[in-house]
PDBQT receptor file of N, H, CA, C and O in Angstrom, charges set to zero:
ATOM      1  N   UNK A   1     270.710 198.947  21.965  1.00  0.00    +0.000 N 
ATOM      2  CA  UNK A   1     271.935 198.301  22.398  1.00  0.00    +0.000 C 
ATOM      3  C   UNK A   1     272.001 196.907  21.769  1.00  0.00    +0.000 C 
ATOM      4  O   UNK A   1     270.916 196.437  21.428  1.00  0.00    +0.000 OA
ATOM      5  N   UNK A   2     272.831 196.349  21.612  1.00  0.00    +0.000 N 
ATOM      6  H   UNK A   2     273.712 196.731  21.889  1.00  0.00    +0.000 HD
ATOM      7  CA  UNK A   2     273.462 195.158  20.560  1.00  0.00    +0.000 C 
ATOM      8  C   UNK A   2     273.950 194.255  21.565  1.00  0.00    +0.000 C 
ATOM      9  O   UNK A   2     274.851 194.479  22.373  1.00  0.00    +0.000 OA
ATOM     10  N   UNK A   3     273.097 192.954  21.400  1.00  0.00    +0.000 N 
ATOM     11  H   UNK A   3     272.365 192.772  20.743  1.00  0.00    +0.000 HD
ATOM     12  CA  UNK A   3     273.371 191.884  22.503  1.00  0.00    +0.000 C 
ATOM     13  C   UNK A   3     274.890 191.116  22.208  1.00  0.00    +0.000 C 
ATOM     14  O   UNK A   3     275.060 190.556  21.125  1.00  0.00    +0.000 OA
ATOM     15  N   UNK A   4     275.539 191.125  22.828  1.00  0.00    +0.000 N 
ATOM     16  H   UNK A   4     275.402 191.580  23.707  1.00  0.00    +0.000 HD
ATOM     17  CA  UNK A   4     276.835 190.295  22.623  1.00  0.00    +0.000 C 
ATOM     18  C   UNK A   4     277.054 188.521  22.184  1.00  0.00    +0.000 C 
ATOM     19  O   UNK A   4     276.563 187.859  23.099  1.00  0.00    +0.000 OA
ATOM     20  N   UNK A   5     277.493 187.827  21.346  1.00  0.00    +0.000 N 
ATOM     21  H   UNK A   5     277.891 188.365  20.603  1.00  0.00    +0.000 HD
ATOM     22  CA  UNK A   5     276.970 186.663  21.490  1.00  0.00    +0.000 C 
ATOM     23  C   UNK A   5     278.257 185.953  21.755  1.00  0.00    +0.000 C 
ATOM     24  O   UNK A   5     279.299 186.403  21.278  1.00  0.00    +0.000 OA
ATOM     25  N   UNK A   6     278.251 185.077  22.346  1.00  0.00    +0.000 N 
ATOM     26  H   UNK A   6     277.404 184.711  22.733  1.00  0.00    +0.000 HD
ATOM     27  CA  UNK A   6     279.517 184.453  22.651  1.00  0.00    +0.000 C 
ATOM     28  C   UNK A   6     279.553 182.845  22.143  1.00  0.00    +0.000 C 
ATOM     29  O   UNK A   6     278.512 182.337  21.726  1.00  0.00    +0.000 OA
ATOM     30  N   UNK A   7     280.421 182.311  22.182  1.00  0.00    +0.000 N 
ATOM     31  H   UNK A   7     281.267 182.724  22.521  1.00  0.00    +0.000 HD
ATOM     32  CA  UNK A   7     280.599 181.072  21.355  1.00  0.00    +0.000 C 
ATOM     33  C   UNK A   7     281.231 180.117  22.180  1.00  0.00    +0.000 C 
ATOM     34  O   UNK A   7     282.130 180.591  22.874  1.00  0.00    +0.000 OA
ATOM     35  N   UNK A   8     281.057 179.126  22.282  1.00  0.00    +0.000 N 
ATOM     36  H   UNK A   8     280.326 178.742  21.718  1.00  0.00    +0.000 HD
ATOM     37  CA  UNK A   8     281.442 178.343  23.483  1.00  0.00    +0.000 C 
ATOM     38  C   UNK A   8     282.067 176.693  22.310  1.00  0.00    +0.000 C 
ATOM     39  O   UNK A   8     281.486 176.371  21.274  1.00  0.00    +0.000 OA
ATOM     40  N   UNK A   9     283.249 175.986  22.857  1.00  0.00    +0.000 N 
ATOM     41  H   UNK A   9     283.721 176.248  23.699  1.00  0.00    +0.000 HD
ATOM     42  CA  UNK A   9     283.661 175.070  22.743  1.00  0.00    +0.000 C 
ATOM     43  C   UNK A   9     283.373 173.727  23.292  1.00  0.00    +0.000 C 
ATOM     44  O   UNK A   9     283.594 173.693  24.502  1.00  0.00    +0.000 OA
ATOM     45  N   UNK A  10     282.932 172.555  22.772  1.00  0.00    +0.000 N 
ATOM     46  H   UNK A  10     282.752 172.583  21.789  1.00  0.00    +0.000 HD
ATOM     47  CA  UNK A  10     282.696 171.492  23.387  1.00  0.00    +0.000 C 
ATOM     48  C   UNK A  10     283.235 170.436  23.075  1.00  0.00    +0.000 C 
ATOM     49  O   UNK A  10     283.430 170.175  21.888  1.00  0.00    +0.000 OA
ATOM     50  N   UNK A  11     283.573 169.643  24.006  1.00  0.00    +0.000 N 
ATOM     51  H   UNK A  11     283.414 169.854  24.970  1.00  0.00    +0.000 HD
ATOM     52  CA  UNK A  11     284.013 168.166  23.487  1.00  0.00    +0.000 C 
ATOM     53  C   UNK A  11     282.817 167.444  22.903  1.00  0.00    +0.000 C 
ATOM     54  O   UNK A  11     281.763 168.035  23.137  1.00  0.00    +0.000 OA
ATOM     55  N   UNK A  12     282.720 166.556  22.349  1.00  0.00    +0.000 N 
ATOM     56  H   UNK A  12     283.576 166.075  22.159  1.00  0.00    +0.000 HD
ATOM     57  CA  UNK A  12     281.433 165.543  22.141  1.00  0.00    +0.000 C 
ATOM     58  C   UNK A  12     280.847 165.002  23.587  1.00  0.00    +0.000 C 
ATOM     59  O   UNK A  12     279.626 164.885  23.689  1.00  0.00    +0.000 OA
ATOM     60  N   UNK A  13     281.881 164.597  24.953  1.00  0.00    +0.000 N 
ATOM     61  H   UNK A  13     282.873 164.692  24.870  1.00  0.00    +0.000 HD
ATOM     62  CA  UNK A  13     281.179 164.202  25.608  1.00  0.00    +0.000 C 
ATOM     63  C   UNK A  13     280.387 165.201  26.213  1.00  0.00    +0.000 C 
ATOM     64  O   UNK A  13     279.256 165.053  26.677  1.00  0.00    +0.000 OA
ATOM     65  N   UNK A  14     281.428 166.777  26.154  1.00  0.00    +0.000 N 
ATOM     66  H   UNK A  14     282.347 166.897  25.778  1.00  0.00    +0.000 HD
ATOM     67  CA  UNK A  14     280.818 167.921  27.639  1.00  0.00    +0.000 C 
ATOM     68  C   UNK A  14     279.161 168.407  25.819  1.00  0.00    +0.000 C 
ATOM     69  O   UNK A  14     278.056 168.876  26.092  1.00  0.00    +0.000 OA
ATOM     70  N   UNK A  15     279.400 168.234  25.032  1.00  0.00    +0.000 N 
ATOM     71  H   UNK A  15     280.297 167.853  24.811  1.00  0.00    +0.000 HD
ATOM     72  CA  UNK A  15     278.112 168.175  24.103  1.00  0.00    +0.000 C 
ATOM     73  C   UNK A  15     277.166 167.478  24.742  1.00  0.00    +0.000 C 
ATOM     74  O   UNK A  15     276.409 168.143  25.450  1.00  0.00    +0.000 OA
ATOM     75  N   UNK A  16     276.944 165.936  24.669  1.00  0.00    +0.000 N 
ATOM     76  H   UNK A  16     277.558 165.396  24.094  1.00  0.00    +0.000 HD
ATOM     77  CA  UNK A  16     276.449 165.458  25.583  1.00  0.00    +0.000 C 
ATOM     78  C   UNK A  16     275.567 165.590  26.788  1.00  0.00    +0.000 C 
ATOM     79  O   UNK A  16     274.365 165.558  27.049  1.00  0.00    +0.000 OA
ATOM     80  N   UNK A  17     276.719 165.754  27.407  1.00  0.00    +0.000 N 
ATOM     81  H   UNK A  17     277.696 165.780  27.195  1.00  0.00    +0.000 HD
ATOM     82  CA  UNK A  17     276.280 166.200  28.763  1.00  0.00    +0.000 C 
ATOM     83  C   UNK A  17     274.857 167.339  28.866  1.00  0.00    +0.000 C 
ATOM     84  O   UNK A  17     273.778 167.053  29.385  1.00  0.00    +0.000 OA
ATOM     85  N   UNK A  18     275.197 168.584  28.261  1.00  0.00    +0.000 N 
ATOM     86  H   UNK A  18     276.074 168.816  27.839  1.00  0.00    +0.000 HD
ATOM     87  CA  UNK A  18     274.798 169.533  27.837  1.00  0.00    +0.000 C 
ATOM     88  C   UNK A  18     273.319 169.035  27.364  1.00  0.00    +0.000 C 
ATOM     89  O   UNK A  18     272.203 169.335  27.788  1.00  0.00    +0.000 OA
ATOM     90  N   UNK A  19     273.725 168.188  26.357  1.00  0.00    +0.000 N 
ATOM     91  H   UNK A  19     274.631 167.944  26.012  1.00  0.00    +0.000 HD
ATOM     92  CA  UNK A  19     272.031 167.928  25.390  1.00  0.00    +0.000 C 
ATOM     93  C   UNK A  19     270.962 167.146  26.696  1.00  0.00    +0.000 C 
ATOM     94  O   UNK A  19     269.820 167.587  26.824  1.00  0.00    +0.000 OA
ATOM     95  N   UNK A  20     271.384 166.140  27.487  1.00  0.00    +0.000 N 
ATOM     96  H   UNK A  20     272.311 165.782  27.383  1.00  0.00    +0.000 HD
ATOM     97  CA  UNK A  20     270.902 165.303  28.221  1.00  0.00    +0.000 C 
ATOM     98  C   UNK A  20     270.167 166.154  29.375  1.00  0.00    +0.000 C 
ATOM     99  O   UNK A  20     269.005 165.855  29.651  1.00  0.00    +0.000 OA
ATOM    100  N   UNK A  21     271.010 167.537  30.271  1.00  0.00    +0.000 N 
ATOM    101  H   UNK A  21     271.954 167.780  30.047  1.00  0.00    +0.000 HD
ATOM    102  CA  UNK A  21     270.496 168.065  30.845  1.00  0.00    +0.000 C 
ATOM    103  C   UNK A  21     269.514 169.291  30.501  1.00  0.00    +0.000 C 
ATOM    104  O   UNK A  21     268.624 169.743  31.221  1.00  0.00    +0.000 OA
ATOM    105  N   UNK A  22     269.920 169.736  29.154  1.00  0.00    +0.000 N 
ATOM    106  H   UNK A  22     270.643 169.368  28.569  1.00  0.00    +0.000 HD
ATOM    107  CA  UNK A  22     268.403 170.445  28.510  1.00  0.00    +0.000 C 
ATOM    108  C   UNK A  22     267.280 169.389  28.445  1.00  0.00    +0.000 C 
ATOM    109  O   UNK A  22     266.227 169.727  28.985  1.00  0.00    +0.000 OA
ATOM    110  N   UNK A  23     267.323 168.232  27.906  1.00  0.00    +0.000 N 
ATOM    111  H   UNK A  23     268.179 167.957  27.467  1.00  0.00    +0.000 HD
ATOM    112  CA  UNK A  23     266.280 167.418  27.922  1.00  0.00    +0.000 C 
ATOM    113  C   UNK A  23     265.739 167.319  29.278  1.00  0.00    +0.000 C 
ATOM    114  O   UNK A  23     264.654 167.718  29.702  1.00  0.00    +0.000 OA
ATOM    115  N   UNK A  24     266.511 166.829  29.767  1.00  0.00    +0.000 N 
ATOM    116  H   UNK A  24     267.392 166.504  29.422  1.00  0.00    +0.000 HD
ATOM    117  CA  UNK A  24     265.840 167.098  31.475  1.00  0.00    +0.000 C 
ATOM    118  C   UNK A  24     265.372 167.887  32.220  1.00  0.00    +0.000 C 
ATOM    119  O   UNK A  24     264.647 167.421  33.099  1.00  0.00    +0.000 OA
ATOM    120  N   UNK A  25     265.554 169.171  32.189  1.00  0.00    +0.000 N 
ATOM    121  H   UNK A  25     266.144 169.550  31.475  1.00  0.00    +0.000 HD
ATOM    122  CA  UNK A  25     265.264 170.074  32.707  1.00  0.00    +0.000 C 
ATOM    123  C   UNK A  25     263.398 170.500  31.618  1.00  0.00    +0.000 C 
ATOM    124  O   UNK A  25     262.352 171.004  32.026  1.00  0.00    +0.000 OA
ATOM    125  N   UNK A  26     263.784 170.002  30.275  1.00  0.00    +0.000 N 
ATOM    126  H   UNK A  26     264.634 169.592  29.944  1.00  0.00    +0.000 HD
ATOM    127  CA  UNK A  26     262.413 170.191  29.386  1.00  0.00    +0.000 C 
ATOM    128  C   UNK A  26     261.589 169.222  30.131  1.00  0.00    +0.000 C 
ATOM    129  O   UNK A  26     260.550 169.778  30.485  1.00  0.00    +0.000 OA
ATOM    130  N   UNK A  27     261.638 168.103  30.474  1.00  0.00    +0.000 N 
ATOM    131  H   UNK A  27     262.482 167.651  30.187  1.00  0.00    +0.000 HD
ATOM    132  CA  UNK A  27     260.727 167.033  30.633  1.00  0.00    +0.000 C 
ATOM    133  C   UNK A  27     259.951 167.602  32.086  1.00  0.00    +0.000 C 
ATOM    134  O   UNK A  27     258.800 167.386  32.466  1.00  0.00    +0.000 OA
ATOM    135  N   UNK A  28     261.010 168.383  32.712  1.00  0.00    +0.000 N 
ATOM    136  H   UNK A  28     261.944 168.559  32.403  1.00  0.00    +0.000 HD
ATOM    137  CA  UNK A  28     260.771 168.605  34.169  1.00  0.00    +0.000 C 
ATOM    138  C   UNK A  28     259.422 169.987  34.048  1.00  0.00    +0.000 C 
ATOM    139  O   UNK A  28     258.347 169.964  34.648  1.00  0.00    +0.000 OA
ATOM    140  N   UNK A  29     259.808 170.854  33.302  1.00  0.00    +0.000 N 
ATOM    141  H   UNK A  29     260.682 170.873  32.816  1.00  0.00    +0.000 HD
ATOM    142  CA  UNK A  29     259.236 171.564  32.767  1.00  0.00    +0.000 C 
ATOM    143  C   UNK A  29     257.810 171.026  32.427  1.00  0.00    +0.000 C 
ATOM    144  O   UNK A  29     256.868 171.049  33.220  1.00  0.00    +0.000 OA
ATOM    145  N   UNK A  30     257.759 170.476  30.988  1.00  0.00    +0.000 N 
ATOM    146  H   UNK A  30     258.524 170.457  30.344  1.00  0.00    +0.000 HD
ATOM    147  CA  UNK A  30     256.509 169.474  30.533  1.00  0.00    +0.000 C 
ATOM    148  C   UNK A  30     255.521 168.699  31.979  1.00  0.00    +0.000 C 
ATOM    149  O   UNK A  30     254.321 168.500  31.789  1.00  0.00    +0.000 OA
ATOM    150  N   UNK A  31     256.142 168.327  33.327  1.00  0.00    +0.000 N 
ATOM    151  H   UNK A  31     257.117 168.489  33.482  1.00  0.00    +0.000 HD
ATOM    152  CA  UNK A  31     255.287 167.739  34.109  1.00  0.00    +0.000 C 
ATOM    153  C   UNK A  31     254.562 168.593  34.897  1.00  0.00    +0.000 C 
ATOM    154  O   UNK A  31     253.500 168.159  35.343  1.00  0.00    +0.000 OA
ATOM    155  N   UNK A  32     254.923 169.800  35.192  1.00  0.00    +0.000 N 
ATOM    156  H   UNK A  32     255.786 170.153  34.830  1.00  0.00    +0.000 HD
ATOM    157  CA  UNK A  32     254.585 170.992  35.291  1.00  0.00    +0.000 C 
ATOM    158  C   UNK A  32     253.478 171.896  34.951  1.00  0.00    +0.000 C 
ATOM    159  O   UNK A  32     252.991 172.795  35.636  1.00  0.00    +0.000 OA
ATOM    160  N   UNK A  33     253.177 171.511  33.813  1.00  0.00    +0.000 N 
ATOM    161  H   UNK A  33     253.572 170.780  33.256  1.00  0.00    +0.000 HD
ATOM    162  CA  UNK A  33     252.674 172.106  32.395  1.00  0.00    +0.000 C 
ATOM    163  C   UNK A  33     252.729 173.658  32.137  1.00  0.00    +0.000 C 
ATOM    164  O   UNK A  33     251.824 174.486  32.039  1.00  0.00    +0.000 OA
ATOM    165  N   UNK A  34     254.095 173.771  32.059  1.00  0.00    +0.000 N 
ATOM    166  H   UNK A  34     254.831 173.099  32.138  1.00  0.00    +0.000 HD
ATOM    167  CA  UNK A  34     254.671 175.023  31.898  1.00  0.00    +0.000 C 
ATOM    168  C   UNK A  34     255.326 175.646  30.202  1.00  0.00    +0.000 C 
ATOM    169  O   UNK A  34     254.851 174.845  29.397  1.00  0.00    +0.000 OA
ATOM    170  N   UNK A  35     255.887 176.340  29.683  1.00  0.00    +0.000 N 
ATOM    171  H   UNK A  35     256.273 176.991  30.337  1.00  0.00    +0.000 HD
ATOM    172  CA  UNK A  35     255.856 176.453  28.688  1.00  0.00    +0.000 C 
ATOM    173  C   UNK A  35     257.346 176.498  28.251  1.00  0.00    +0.000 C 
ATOM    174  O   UNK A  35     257.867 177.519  28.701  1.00  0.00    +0.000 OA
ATOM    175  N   UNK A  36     258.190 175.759  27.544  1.00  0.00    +0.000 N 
ATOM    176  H   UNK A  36     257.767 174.930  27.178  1.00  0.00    +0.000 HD
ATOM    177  CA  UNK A  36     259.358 174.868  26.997  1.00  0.00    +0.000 C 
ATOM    178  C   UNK A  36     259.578 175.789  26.082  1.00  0.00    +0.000 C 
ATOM    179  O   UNK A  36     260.803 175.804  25.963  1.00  0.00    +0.000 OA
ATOM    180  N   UNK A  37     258.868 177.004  24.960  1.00  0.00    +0.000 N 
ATOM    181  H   UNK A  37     257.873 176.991  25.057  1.00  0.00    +0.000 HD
ATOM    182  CA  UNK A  37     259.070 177.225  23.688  1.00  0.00    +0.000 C 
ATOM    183  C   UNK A  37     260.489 178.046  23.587  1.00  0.00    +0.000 C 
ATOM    184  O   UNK A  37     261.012 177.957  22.476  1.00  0.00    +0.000 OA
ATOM    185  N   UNK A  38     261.253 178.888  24.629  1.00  0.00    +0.000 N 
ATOM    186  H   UNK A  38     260.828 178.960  25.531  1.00  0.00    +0.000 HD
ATOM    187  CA  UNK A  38     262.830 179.006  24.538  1.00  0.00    +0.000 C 
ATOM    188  C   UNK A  38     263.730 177.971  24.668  1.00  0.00    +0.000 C 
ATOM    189  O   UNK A  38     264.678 177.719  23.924  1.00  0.00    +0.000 OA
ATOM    190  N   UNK A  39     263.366 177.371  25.689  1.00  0.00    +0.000 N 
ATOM    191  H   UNK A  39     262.596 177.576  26.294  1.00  0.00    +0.000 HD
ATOM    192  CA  UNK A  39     264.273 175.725  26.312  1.00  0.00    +0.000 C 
ATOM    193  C   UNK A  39     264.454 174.912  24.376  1.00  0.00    +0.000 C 
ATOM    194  O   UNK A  39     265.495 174.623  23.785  1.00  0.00    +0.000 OA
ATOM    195  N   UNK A  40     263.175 174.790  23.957  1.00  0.00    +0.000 N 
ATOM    196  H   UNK A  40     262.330 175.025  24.437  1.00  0.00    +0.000 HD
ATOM    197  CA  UNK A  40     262.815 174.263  23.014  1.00  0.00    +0.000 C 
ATOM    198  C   UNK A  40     263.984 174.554  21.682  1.00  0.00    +0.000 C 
ATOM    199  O   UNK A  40     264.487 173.730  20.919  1.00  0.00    +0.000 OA
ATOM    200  N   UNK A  41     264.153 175.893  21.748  1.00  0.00    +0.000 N 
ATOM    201  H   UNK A  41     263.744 176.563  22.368  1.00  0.00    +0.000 HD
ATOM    202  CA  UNK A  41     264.883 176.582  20.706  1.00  0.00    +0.000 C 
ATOM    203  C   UNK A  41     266.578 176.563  21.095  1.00  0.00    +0.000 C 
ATOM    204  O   UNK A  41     267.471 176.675  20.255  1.00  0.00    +0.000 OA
ATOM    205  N   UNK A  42     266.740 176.430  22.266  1.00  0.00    +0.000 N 
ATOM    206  H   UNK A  42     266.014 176.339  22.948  1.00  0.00    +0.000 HD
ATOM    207  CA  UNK A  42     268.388 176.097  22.741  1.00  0.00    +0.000 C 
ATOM    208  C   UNK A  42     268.648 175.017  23.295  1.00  0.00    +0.000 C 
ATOM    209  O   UNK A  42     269.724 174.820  23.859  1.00  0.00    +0.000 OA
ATOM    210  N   UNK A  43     267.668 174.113  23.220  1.00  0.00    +0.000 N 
ATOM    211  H   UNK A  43     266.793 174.273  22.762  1.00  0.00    +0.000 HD
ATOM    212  CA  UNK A  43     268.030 172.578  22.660  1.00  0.00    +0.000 C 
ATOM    213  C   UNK A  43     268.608 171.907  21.406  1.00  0.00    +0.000 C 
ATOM    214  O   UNK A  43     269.406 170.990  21.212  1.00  0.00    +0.000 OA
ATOM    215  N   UNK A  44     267.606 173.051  20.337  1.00  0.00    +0.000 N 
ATOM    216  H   UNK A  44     266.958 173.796  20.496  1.00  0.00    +0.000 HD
ATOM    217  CA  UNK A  44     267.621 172.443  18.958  1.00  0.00    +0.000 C 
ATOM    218  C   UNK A  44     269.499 173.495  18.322  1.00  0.00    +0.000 C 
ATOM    219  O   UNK A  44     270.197 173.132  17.375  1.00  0.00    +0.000 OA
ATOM    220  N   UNK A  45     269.709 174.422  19.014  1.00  0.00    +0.000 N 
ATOM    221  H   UNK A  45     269.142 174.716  19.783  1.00  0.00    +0.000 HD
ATOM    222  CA  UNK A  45     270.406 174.687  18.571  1.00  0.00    +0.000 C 
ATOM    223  C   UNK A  45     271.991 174.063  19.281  1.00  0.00    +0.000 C 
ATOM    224  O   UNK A  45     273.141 174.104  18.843  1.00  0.00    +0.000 OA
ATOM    225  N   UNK A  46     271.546 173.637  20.245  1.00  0.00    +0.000 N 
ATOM    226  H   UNK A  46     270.612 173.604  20.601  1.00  0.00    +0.000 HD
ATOM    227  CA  UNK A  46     272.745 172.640  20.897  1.00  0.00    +0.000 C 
ATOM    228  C   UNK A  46     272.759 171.731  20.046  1.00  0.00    +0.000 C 
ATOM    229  O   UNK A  46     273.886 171.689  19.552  1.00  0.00    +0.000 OA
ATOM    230  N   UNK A  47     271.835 170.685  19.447  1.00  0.00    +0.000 N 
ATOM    231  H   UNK A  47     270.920 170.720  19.849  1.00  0.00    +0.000 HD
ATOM    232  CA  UNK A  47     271.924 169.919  18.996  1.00  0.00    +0.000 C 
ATOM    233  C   UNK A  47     272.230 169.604  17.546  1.00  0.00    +0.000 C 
ATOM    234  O   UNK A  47     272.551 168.486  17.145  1.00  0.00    +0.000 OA
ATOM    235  N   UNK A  48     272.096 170.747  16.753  1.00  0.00    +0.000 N 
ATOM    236  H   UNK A  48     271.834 171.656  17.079  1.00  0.00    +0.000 HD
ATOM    237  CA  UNK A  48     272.564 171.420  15.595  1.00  0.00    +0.000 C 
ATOM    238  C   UNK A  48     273.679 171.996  15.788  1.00  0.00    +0.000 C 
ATOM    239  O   UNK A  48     273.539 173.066  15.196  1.00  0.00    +0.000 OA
ATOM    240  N   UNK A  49     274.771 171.977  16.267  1.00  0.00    +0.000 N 
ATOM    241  H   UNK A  49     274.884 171.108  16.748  1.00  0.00    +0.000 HD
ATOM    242  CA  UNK A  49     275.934 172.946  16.671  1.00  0.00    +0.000 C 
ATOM    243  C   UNK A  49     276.753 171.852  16.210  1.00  0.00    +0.000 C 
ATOM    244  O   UNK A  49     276.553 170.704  16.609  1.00  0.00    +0.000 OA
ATOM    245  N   UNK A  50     277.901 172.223  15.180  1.00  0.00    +0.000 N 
ATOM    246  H   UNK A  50     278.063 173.155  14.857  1.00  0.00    +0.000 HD
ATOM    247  CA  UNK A  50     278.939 171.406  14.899  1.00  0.00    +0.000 C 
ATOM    248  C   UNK A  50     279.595 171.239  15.795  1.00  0.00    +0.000 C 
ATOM    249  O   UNK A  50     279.780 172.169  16.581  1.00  0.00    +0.000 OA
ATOM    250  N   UNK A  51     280.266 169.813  16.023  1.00  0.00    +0.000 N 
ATOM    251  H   UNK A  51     280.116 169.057  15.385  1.00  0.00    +0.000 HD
ATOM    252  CA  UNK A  51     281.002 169.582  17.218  1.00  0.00    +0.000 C 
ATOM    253  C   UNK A  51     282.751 169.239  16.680  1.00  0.00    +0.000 C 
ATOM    254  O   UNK A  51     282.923 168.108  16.224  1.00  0.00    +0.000 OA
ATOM    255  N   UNK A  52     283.633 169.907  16.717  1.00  0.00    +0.000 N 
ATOM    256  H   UNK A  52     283.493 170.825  17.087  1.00  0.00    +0.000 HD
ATOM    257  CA  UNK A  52     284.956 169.153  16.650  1.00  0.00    +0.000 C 
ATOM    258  C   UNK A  52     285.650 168.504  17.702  1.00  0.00    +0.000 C 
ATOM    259  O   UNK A  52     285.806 169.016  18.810  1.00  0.00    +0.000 OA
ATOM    260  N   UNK A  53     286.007 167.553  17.423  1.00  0.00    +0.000 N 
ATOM    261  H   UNK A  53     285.880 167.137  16.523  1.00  0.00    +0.000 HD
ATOM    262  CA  UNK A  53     287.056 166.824  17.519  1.00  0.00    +0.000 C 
ATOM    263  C   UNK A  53     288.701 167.253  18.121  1.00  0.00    +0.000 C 
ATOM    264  O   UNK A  53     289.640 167.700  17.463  1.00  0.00    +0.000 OA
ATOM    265  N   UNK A  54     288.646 166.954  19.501  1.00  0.00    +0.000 N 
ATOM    266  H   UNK A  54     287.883 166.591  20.036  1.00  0.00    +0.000 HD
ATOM    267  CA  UNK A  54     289.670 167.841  19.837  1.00  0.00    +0.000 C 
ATOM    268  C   UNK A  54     290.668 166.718  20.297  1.00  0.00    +0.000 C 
ATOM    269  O   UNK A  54     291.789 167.019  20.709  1.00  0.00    +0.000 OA
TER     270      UNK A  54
């Protein structure tokens, strides 16, 4: 079966928002000492995601 992928729109701030609470939720993670390596990978791709200008 073929996972569906969906694509989502952001302003720069709701971007933001978004990047700040993956970080947070990683750090929360990290005190834990639990393991980040997905969190890790949909951080970097939030943060790599072209953002327009709306």
């Amino acid at each position: 079966m073929r996972k569906r992928k969906l694509k989502i729109f952001l302003t720069p701030t709701e971007n933001s928002i978004v990047i700040q609470s993956l970080n947070h939720l990683r750090n929360a993670l990290l005190r834990e000492n639990r393991d980040t390596g997905c969190l890790d990978e949909l951080l970097l791709k939030v943060m790599c995601a072209p953002v327009k200008k709306m």
